[in-house]
C-alpha positions as CSV (number, residue, x, y, z in Angstrom):
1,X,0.0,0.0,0.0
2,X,3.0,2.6,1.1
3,X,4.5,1.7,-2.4
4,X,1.4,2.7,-4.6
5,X,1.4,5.9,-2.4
6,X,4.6,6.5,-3.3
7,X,4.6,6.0,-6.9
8,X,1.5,8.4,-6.8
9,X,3.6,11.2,-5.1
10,X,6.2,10.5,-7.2
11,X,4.4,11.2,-10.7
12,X,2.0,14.1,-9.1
13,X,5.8,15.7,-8.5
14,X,7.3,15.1,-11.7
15,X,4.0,16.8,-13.5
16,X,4.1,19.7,-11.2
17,X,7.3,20.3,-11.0
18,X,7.9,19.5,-14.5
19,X,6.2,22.4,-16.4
20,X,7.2,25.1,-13.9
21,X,11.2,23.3,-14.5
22,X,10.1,24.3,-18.4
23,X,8.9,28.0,-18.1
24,X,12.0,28.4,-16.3
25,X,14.4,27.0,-19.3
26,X,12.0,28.5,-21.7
27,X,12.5,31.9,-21.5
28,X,16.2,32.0,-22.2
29,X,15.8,30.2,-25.2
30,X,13.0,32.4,-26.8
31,X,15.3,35.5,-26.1
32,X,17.5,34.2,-28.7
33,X,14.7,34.3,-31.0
34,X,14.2,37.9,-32.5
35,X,12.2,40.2,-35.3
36,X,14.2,42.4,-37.5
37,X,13.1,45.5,-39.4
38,X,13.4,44.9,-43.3
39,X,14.1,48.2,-44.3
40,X,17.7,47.9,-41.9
41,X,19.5,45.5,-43.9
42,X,22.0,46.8,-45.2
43,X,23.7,43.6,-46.6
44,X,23.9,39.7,-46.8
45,X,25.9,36.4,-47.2
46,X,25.4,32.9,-47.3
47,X,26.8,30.0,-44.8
48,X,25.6,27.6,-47.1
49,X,22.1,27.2,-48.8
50,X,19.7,27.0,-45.8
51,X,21.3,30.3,-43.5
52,X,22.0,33.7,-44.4
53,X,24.0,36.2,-42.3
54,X,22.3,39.8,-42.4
55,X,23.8,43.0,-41.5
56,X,21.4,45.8,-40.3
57,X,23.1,49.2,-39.8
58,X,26.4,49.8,-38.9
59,X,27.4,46.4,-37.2
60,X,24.3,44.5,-36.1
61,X,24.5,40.8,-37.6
62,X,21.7,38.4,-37.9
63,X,21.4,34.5,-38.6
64,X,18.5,33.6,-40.5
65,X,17.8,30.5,-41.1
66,X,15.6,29.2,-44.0
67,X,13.8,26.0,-44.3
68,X,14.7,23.3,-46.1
69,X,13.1,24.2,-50.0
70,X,16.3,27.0,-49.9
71,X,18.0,24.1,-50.9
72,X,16.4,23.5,-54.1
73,X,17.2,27.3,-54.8
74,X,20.7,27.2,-54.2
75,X,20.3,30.1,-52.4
76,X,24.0,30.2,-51.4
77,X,25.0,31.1,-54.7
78,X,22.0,33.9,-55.7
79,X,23.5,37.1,-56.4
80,X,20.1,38.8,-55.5
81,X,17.3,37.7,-52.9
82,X,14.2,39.7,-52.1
83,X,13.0,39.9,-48.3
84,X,9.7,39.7,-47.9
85,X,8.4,40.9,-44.8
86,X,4.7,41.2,-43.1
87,X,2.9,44.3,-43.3
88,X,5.0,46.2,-40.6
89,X,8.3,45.9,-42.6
90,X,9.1,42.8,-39.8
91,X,11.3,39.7,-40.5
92,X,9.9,37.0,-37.8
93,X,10.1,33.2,-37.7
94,X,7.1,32.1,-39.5
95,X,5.8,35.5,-40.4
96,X,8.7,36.6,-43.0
97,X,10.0,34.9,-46.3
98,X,13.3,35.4,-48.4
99,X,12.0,35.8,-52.4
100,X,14.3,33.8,-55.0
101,X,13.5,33.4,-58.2
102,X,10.0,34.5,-57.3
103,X,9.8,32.1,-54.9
104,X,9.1,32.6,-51.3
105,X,10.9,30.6,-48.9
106,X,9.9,30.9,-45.2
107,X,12.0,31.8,-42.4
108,X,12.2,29.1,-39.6
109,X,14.4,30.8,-37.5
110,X,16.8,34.7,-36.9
111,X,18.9,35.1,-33.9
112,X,21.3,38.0,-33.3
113,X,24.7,37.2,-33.3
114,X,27.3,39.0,-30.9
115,X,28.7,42.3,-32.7
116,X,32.0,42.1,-34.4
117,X,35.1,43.3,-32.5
118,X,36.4,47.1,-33.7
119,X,39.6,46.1,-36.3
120,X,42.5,46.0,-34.3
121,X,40.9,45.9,-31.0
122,X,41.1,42.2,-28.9
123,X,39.3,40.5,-26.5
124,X,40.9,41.3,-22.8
125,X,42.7,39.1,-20.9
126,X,40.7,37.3,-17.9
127,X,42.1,38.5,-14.4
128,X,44.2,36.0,-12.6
């Protein structure tokens, strides 16, 4: 009888403490995850076929990351690409598409990536 008992506490634990464990992890995660304004890209390049690098103003990067019909496309070696944003001028995850050869290709995901050291200028040493 003790053991059924504790097998029930056991499993009323794990889905209690199991979703508030997840909206604790979540949240870092989705910060990652960003919109960018269309209109601010001020350049691109291709990784490969599936993820573009785009640079809005002076030094702000992005990784977008298309799905997997960018393939078919060789979008890696396109000379132009059209990005087709929703009707605020937004690039989002499932709510923005990159145009080649008048076809749209959806976005799956765009994370900012950290800003590009000044040239000349190094990381500092850690403190010992």
């Amino acid at each position: 009888m003790l053991r059924g008992y504790y097998k029930g506490l056991a499993l009323f634990l794990v889905l209690v403490a199991g979703p508030a464990f997840a909206d604790e992890v979540a949240p870092s995660t989705k910060s990652l995850e960003t919109c960018i304004d269309s209109r601010r890209i001020n350049g691109w390049t291709s990784e490969n076929d599936r993820v573009l690098i785009v640079t809005l103003g002076a030094k702000q990067r992005y990784r977008i990351q298309l799905s997997p019909s960018a393939r078919v496309f060789s979008v890696s070696s396109q000379t132009t690409l059209a990005f087709v944003p929703r009707s605020d001028g937004s690039l989002c995850r499932g709510w923005g598409h990159v145009s080649v050869e008048g076809q749209r290709i959806p976005i799956l995901s765009i994370t900012r990536l950290a800003d590009p050291l000044p040239t000349g200028e190094k990381l500092a040493e850690p403190e010992k």
